[in-house]
Biopython code that builds the backbone (N, CA, C, O; Angstrom):
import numpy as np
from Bio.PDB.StructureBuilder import StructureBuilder

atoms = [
    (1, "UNK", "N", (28.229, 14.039, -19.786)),
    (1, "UNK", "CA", (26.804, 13.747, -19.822)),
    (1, "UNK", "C", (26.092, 14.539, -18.741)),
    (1, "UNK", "O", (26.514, 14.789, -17.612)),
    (2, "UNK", "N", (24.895, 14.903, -19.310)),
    (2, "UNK", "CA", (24.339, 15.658, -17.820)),
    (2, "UNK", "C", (23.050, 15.005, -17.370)),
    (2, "UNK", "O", (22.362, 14.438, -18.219)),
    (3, "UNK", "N", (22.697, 15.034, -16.212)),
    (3, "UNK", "CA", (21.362, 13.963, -16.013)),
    (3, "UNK", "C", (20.382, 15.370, -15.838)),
    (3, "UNK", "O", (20.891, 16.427, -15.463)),
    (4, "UNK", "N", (18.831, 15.247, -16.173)),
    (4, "UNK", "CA", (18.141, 15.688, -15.822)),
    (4, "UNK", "C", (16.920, 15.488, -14.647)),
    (4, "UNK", "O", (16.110, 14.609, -14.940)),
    (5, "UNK", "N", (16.763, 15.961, -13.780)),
    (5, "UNK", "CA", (15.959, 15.561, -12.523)),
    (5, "UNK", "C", (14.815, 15.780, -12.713)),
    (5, "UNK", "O", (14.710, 16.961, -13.044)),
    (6, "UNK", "N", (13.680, 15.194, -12.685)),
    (6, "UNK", "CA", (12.248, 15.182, -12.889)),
    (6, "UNK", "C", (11.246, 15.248, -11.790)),
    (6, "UNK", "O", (10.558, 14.246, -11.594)),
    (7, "UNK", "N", (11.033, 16.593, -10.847)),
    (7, "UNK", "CA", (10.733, 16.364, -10.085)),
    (7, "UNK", "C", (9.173, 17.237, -9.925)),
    (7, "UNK", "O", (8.850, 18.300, -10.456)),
    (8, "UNK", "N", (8.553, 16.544, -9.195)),
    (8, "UNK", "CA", (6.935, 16.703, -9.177)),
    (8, "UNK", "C", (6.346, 17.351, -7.972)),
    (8, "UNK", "O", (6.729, 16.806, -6.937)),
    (9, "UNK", "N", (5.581, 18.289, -7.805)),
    (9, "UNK", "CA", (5.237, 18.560, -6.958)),
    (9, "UNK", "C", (3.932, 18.258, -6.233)),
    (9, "UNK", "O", (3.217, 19.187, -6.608)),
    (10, "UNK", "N", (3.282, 17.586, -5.504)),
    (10, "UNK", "CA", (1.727, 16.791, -5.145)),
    (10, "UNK", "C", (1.166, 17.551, -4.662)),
    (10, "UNK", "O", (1.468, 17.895, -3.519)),
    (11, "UNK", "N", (0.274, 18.037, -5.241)),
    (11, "UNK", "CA", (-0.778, 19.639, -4.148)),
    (11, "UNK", "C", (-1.642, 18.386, -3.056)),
    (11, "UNK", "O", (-1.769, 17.178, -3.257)),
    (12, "UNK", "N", (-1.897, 18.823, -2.446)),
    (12, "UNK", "CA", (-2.739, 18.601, -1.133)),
    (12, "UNK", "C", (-4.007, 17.383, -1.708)),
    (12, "UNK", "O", (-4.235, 16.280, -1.212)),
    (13, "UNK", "N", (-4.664, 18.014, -2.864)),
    (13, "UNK", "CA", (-5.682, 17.206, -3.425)),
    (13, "UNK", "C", (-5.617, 15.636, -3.579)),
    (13, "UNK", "O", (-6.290, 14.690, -3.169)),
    (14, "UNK", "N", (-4.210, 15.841, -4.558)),
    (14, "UNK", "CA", (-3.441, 14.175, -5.027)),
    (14, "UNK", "C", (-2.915, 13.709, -3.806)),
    (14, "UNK", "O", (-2.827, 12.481, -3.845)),
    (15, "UNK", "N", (-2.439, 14.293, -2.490)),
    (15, "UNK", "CA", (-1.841, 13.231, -1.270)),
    (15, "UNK", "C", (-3.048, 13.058, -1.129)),
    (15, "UNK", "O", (-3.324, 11.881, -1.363)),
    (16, "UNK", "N", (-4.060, 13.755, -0.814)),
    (16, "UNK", "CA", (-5.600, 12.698, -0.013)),
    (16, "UNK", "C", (-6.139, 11.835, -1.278)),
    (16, "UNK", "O", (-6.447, 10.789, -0.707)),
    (17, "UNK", "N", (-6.454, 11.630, -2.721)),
    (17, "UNK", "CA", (-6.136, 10.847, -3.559)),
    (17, "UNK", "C", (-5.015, 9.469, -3.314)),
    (17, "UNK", "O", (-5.196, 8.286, -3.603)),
    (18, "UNK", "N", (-4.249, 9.895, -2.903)),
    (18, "UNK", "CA", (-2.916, 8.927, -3.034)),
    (18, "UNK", "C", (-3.044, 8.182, -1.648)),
    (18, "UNK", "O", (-2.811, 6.973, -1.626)),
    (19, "UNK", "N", (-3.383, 8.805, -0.555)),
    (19, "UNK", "CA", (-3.638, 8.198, 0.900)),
    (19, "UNK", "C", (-4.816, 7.394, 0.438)),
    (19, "UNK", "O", (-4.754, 6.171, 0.308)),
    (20, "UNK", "N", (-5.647, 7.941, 0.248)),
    (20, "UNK", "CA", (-7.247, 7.075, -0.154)),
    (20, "UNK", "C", (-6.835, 6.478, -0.719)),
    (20, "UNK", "O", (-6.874, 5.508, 0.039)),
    (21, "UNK", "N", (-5.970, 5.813, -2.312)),
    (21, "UNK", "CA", (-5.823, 4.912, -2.783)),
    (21, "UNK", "C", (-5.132, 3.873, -2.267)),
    (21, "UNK", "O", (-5.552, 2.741, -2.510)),
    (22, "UNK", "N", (-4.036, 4.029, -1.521)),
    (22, "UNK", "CA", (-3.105, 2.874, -0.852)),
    (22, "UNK", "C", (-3.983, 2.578, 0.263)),
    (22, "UNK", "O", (-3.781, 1.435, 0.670)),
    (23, "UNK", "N", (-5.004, 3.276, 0.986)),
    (23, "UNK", "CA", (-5.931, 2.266, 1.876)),
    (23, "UNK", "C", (-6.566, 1.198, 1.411)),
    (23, "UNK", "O", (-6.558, 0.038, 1.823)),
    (24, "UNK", "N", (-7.368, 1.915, 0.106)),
    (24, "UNK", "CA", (-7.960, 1.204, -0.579)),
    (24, "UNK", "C", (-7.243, -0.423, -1.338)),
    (24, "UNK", "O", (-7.889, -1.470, -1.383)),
    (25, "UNK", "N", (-6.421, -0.330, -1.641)),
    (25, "UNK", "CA", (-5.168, -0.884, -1.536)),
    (25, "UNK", "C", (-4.495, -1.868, -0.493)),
    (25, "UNK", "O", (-4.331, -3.047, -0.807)),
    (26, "UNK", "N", (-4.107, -1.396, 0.736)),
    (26, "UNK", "CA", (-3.663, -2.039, 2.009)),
    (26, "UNK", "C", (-4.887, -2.127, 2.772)),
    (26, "UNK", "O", (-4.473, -2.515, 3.864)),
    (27, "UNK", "N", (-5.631, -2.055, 2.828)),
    (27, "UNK", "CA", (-6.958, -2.833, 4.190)),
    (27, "UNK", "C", (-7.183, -4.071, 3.651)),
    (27, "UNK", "O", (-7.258, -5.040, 4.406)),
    (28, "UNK", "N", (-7.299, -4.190, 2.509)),
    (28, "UNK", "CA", (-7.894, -5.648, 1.961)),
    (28, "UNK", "C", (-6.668, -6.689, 1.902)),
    (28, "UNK", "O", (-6.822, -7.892, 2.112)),
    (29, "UNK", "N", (-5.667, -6.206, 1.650)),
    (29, "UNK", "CA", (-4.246, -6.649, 1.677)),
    (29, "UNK", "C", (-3.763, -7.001, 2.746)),
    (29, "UNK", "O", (-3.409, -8.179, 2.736)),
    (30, "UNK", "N", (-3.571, -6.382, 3.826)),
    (30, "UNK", "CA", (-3.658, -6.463, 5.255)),
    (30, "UNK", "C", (-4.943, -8.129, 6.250)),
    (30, "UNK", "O", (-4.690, -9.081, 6.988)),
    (31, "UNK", "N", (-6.285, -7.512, 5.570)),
    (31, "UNK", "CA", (-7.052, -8.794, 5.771)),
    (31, "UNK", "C", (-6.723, -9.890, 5.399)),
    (31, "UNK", "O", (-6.725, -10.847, 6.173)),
    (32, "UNK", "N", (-6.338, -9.994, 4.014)),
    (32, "UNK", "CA", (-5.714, -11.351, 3.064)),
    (32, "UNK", "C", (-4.473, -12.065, 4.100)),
    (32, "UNK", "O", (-4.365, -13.210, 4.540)),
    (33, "UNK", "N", (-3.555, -10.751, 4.272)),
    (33, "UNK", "CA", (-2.508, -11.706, 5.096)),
    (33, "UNK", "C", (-2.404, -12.078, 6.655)),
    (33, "UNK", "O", (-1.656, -12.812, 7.300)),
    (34, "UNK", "N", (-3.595, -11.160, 7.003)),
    (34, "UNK", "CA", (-4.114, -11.979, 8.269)),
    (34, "UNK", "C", (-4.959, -13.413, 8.522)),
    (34, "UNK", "O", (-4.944, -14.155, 9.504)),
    (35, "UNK", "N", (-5.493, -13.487, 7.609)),
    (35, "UNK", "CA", (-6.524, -14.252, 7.535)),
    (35, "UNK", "C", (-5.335, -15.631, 7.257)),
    (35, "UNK", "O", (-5.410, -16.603, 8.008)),
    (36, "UNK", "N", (-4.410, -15.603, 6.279)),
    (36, "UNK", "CA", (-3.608, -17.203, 5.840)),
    (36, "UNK", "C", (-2.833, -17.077, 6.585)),
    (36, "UNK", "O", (-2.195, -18.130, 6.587)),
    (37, "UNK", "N", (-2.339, -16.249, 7.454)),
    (37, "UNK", "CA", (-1.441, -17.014, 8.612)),
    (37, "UNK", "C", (-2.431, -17.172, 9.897)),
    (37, "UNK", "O", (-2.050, -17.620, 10.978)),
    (38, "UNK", "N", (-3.125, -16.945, 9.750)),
    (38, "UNK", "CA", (-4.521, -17.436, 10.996)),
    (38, "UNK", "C", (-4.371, -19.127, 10.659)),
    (38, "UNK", "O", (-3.964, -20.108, 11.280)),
    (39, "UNK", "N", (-4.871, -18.896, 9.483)),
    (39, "UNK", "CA", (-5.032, -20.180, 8.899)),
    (39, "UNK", "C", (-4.418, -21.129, 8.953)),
    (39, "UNK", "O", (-4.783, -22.268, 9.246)),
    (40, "UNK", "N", (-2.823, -20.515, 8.506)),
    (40, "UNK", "CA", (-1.513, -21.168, 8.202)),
    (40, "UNK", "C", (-1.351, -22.035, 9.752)),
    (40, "UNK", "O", (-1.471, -23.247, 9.935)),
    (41, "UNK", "N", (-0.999, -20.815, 10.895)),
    (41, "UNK", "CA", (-1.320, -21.518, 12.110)),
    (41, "UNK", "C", (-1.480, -22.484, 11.985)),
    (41, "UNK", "O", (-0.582, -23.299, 11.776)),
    (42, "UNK", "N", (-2.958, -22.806, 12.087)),
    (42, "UNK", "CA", (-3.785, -24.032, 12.908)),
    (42, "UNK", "C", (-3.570, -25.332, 12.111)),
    (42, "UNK", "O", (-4.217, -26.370, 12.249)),
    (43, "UNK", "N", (-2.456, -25.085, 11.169)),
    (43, "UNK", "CA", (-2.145, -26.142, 10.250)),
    (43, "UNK", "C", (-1.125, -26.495, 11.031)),
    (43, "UNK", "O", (-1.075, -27.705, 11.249)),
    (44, "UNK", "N", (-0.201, -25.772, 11.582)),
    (44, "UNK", "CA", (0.964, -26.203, 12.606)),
    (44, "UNK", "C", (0.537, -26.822, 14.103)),
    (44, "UNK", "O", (1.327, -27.437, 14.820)),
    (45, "UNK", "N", (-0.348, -26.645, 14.317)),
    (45, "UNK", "CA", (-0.746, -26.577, 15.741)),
    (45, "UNK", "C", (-0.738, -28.382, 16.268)),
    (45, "UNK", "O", (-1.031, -28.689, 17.423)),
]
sb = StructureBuilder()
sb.init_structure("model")
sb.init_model(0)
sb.init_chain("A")
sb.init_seg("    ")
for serial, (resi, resn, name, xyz) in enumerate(atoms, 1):
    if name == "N":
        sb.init_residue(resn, " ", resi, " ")
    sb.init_atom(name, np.array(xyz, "f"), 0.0, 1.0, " ", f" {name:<3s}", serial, name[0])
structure = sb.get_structure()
């Protein structure tokens, strides 16, 4: 059997695309899970 490798190359354009999207992505994500263990906390306290 032979496997074939599928491999892609990302010009410059699609990494600042791809960076911009996972911010877009992780800042709000990042807030969410700050915010319920803030929260979570003061439930232990």
């Amino acid at each position: 059997m032979s496997e074939t490798t599928h491999h892609e190359t990302v010009s410059g354009a699609n990494k600042v695309k791809l960076v911009l999207a996972w911010t877009l992505v992780g800042v709000p994500l990042c807030w969410g899970i700050f915010n319920t263990l803030t929260k979570a906390a003061l439930l232990f306290q």
